[in-house]
N, C-alpha and C positions, 0 to 999 in steps of 0.2 A: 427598681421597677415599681410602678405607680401604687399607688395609697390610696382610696378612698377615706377619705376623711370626712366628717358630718362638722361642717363649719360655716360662717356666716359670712361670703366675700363680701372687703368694704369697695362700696363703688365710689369713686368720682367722677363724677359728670362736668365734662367740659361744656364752655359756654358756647359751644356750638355743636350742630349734630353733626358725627363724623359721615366721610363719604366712601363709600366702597367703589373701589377700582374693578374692573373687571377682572379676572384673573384668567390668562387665556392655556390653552390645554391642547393637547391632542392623546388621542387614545385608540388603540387599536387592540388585536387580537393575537398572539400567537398561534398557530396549530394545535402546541396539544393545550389549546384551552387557557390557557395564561393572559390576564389582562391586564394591558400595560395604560400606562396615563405618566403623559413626559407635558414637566413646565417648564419654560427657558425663562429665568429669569438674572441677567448679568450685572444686578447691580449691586454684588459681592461674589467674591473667589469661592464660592463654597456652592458644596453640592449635597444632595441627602437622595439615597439607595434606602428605599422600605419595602416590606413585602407586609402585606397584610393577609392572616388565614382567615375564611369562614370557617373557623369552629372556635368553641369559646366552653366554659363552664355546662354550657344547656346540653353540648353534644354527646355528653359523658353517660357511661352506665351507672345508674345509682346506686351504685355496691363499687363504684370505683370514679367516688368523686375526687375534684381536685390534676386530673388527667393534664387540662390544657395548660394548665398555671403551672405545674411540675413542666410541662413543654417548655416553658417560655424560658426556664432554667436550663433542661436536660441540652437543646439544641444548641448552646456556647457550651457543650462539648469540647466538640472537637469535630472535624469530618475525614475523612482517607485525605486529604492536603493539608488539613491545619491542625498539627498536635496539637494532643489534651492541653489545656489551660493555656494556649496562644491568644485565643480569639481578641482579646483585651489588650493585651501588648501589642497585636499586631495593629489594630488600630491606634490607639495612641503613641506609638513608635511611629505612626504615618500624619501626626496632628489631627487627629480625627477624636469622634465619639462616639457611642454606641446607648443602647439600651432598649428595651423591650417592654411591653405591657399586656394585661391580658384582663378581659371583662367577661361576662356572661356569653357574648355572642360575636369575639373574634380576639386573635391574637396577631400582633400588630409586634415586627423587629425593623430598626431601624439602626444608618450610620451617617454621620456627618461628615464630609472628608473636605480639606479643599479641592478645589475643581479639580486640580491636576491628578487627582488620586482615583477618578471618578469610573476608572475601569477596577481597580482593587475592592470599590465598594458593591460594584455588582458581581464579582467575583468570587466575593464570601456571601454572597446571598446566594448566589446560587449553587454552593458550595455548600452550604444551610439545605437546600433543597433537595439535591443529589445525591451528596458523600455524606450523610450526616452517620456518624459512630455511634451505636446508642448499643452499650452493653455495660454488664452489671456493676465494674465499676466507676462509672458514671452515675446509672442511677443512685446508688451508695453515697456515691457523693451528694448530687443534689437533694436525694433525700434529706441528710438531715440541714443543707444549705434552707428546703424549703421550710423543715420544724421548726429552726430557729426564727426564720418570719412568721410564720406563726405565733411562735412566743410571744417575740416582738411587738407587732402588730393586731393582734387579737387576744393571746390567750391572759400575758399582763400590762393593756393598754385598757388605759378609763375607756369603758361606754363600749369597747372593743369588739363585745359581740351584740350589738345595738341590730347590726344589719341582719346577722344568721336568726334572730330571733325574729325581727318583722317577720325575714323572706320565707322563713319555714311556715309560721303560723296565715302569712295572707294566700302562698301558692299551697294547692293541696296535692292538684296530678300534673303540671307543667315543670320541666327539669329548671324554672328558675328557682324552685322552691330550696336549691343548696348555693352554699357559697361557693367564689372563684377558689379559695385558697382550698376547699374540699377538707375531707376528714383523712387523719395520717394515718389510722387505721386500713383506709382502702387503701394510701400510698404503699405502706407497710405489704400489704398482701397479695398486692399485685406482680404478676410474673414477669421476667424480663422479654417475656413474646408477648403480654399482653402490652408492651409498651411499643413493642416494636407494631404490634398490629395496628393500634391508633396511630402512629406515626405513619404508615403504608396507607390507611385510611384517609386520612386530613393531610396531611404535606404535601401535598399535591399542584400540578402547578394549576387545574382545573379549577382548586379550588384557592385561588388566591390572586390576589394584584397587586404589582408591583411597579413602584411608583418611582421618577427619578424627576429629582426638582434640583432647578437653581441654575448655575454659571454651566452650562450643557450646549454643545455642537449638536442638535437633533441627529443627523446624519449619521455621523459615526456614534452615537449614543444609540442608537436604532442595530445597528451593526451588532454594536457590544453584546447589546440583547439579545441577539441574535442565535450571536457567536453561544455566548451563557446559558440562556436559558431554553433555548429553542430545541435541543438536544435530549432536553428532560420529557419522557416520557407521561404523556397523558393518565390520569389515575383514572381508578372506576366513579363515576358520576354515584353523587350525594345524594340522600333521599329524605328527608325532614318530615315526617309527622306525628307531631308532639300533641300529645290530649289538650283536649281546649279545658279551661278550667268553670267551674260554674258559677253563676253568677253571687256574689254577695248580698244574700239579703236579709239575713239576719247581723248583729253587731257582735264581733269575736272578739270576747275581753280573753286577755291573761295577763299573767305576769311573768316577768321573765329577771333574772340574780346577775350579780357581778358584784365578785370578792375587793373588783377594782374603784371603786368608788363610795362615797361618802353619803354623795348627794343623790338622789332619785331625779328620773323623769318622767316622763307622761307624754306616749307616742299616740300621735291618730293615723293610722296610712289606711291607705286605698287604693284598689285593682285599678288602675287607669292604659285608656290604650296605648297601640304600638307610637311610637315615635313618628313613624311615619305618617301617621294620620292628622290632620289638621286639629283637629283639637288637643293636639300634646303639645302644638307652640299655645294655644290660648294657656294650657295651665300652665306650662312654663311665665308668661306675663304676667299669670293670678301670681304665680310664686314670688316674682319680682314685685308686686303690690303690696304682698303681706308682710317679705322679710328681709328683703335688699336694701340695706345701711339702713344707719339709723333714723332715718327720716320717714322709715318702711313702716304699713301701720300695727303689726305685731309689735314691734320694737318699742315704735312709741308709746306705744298703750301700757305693755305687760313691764316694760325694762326701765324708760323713764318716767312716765305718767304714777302709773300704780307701784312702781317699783318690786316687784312679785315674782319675778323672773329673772334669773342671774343669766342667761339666754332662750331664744326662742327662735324655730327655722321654720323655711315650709319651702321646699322643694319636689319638682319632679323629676325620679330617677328614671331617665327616658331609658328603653332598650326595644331590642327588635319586633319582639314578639308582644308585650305588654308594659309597661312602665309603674311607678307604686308611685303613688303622691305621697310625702311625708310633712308630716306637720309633729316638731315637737317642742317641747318646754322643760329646760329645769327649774325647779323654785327657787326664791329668794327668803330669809327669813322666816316665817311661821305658815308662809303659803303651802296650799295643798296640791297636790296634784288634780284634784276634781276643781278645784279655784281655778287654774292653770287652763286645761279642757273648758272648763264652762267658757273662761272670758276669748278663748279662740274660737270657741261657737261661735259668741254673738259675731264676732269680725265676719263670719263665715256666711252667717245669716242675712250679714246686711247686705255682702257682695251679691248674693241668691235676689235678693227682696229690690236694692238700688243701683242703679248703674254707677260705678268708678267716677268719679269727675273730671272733667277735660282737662285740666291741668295734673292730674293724676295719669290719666292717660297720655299724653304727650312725655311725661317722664318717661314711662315704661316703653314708650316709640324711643327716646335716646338713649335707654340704657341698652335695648336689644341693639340698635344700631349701633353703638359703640363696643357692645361685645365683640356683633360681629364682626367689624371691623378688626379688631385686637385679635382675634382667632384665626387670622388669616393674614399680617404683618410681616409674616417670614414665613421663607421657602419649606422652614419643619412644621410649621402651621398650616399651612397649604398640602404641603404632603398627606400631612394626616387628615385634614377633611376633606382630601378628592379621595384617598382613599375607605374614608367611613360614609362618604354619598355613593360611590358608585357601589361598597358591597353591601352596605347593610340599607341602604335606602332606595338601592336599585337606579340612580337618577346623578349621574355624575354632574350636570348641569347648577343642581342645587348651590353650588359656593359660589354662583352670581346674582341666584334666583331666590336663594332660601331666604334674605334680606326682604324683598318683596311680600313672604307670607306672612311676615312679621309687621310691613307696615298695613297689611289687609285685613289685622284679626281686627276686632269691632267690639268696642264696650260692652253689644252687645254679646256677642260672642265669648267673651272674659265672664258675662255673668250667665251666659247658659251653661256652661261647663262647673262651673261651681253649682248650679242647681241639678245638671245630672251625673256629677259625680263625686262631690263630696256630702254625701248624707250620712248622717249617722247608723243609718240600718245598713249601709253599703260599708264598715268601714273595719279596720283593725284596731284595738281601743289595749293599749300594753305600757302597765306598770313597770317603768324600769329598776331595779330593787336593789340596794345595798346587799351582800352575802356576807355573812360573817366565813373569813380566812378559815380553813383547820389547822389547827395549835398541830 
């Protein structure tokens, strides 16, 4: 189940811009509230059954973080038809795949079957939705399944807790302010009804859409759905409202330890908005300017030029509600972290002060258009972005259209957004710090 990782993808840019096909859809409603989106696509035997929830990390009580990420585990259970520890076998006994993920603001299960299976894969989805088994132990189990990703993944992996320290220090009253993987302390303390209550809460079929892509008979794939999930009882409607956080205007230094490294770094982030909003594809293109391959102008300056950088990134961690722009650097040699900071200023400054240059700009026209493209190459690609436009973007249309905002942002538009939102009084300024081990 998916990683975020803080790394620098290498692009190659082909010698031509690629072209995006239209990818065509239908989507409809259930009764109790379940929304469905089917792609025919026949040119492979294979088909993909996802369901994706609106709830994610942010939904959580903050004395019991960690809820939705423990879900993504807890419901490969078992349900009242599929014994405990089947769920795996029964798939891959049918030439299939599985897996799950789960971010701040939805959790997202999905199966790969060939075509001919394609009634088994919405079966156990909504068998997921219905019959899911969820008592003590289970959670027992997944509990310590989730500790040891933790371990893993955060507690002795370099740089590991890079994300929990921005997210805490930049959100102060908005629930992005804690991690997906949550504290195992709330795990730990939490009751087997309080599990059961967020599950009666979120699993719902009101609050999810479920998606069927690839080698599909519309008709009897309609039916199937039907038959499946159509029976499942409507949940009580959702109600979201999360404090708004305030604005950053003063500059919030800290520092923040890790036993797991040698080397320091030196974070700048900043509150930037929701994803949905059109200035989160311009910083996304700033991001692409400053740190995408090495030809990117952070790279060249700080990694080959001055040589002072053993890496440097600048991404925006797009999410529903808000998004963080992060800009970071580790050092190279005798460099400082305030060396590191200053010489990302200047790059910052000039974006602010000059317009990009048109063959800089046309780069970043091919690299968005060849993302998007590649993001959307197969039916498990597809799946997942008709299901994250139509829940978290409101706009299922998006994976023909979102191409388009991308060829429309405007140099200048790349250099307003860096003049109003990457300032230094706007910003999160954190020392990332070698710990010494306890003997």
């Amino acid at each position: 189940m998916k990683k975020r990782i803080l790394a620098l993808a290498s692009l190659c840019l082909a010698g031509f811009a690629a072209t995006a096909q239209e990818v065509k859809y239908e989507e409809y409603d259930l009764d109790n509230g379940m929304h469905v989106i089917l792609h025919k696509d026949n040119a492979a035997p294979v088909v993909i059954t996802s369901v994706m929830y609106h709830v994610g990390a942010k939904d959580e009580n903050p004395e019991r973080t960690g809820f939705a990420h423990f879900f993504e585990h807890l419901l490969f259970e078992g349900t009242e038809n599929i014994k405990r520890g089947e769920w795996f076998n029964i798939v891959t006994s049918n030439g299939g795949s599985v897996n799950a993920n789960t971010n701040e603001d939805r959790t997202y299960y999905f199966e790969v079957f060939p075509s001919n299976s394609i009634e088994l894969g919405l079966w156990m989805e909504s068998e997921r939705l219905m019959h899911p088994i969820i008592n003590q132990i289970g959670v027992d189990t997944q509990n310590e399944v989730v500790k040891e990703e933790k371990r893993l993944r955060v507690d002795n992996s370099p740089y590991g807790k890079f994300f929990e320290n921005v997210k805490k220090n930049i959100f102060k009253k908005h629930p992005y302010r804690w991690t997906t993987i949550g504290e195992m302390a709330h795990l730990d303390a939490a009751t087997l009804e309080e599990f059961q209550a967020f599950n009666k809460k979120f699993y719902v079929p009101n609050n999810a859409v479920l998606i069927v892509a690839g080698d599909i008979d519309v008709p009897s794939t309609k039916k199937m759905i039907q038959d499946y999930f159509g029976p499942i009882p409507r949940g009580e409607a959702i109600t979201r409202n999360f404090t708004k956080e305030d604005p950053i205007t003063e500059t919030i230094k800290t520092k923040a330890y890790d036993s797991n490294i040698q080397i320091p770094a030196i974070v700048a982030a900043y509150r930037t908005p929701s994803m949905k909003e059109r200035d989160a594809y311009a910083l996304d293109m700033l991001s692409t300017y400053l740190s995408s391959g090495k030809s990117s102008v952070l790279y060249k300056k700080l990694v080959d030029d001055k040589k002072i950088a053993m890496q440097v990134g600048a991404f925006n961690n797009s999410q529903e509600d808000y998004s963080t722009y992060i800009i970071y650097g580790i050092p190279l040699g005798d460099a400082s972290l305030a060396d590191l900071l200053k010489e990302i200023d200047e790059e910052i400054v000039k974006v602010q002060n000059e317009l990009i240059s048109e063959r800089d700009y046309q780069k970043l026209q091919n690299i968005s258009e060849n993302d998007f493209v590649n993001s959307n190459s197969g039916v498990e690609g597809i799946a997942g972005s008709l299901a994250t436009y139509y829940m978290l973007y409101g706009d299922t249309s998006l994976i023909n259209k979102e191409i388009e905002i991308y060829r429309s942002i405007t140099r200048e538009e790349i250099q307003a957004v860096a003049k109003k939102y990457l300032n230094a009084n706007q910003r999160l300024e954190m020392e990332y710090l070698p710990e010494e081990k306890e003997q």
